[in-house]
C-alpha positions in Angstrom: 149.6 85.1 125.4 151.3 87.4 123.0 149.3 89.7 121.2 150.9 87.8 117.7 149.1 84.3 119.2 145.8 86.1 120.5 145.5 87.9 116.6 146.2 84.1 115.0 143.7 82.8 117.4 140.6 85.4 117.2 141.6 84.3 112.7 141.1 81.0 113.5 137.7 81.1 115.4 136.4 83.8 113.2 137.2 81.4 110.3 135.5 78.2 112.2 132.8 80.4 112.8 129.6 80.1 110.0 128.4 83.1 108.8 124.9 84.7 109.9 122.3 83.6 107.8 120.9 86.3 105.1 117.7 86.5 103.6 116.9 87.6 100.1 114.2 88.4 97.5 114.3 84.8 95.2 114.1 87.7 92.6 117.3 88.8 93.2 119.3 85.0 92.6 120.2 84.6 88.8 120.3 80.3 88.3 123.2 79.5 86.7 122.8 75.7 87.0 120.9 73.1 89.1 123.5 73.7 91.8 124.6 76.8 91.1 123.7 80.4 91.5 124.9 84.2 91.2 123.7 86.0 93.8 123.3 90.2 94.3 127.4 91.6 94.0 128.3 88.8 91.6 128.9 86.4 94.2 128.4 82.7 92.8 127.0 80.0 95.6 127.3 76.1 94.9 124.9 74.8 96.6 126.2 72.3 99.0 126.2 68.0 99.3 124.5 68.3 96.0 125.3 67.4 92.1 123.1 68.4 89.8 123.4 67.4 86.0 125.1 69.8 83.6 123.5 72.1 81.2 126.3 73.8 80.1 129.4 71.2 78.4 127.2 68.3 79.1 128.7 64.8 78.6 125.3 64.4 77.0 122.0 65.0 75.6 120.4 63.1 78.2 122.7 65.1 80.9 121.6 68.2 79.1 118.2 67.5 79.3 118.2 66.5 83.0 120.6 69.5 83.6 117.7 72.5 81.9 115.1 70.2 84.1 117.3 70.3 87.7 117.7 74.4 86.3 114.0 75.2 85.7 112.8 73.4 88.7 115.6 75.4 91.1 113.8 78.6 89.5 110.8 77.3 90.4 111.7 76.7 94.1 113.0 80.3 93.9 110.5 82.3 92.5 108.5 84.5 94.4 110.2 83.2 97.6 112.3 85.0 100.4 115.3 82.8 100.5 117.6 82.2 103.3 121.5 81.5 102.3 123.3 79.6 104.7 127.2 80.1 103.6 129.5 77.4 104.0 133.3 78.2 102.9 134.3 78.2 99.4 135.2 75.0 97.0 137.9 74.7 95.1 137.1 77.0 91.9 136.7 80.2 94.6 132.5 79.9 95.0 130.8 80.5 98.1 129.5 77.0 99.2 126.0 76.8 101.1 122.4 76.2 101.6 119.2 77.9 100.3 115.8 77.5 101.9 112.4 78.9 101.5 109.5 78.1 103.1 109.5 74.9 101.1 112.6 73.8 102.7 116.5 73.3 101.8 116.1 73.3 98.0 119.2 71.2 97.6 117.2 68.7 99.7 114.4 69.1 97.4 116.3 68.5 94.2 117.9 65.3 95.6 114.4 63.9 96.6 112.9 64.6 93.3 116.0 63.1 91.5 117.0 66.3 89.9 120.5 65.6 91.3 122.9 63.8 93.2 124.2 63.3 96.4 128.1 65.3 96.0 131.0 62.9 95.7 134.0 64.7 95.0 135.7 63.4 91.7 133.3 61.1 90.1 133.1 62.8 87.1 132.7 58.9 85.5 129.9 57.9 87.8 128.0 60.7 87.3 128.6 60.9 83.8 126.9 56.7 84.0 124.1 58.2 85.6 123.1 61.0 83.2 124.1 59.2 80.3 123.7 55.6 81.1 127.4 54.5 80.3 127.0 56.4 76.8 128.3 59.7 75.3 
């Protein structure tokens, strides 16, 4: 194998490879959203498989409102907590994609069993924007 394939090859299983998981001061993650967050170094995480409702440019008031609740109760789940980020690639706007867990659990779990979001469906912007708003803007 030349030394050209072996460098392509050590890329590609590096890449395929998930990062080790980190764990963090709750303290230390600024909410930006229901599904997203900045973490330390300004790196933004969406958290993944999950769709919360906007609270910034809703389609809404009834989105907004659901959107501060999905916000408030991530902070919640946050505060005071050592969280675990589990990275997961990047989507399509450049954020780091994962998971965050306390002791409560995968919070993106949490927020789809307490219907503070969806499960992700990329593209429905028109579904979800039924959900939250009930068919009205």
């Amino acid at each position: 194998m030349s030394s050209l394939h072996r460098t392509f090859l050590i890329a590609a299983l590096l890449a395929a490879t998930p990062a080790a998981a980190e764990t963090i001061p709750g303290s230390r993650i600024v909410i930006i959203d229901g599904d997203t967050v900045a973490l330390p170094v300004g790196e933004r995480l969406r958290l993944l498989d999950i769709d919360a409702p906007e609270s910034f440019r809703s389609s809404c008031e009834a989105e907004l409102v659901a959107g501060l609740k999905a916000k408030e109760r991530l902070r919640q789940l946050l505060r005071d907590q050592d969280v675990t980020i589990e990275r997961s690639g990047r989507d399509r706007f450049k954020r780091t994609l994962g998971r965050l867990f306390t002791e409560d659990g995968d919070v993106g779990e949490i927020l789809l069993t307490e219907r503070l979001a969806l499960p992700y469906v990329p593209g429905r912007k028109a579904e979800r924007d039924a959900h939250w708003c009930g068919g009205r803007r």
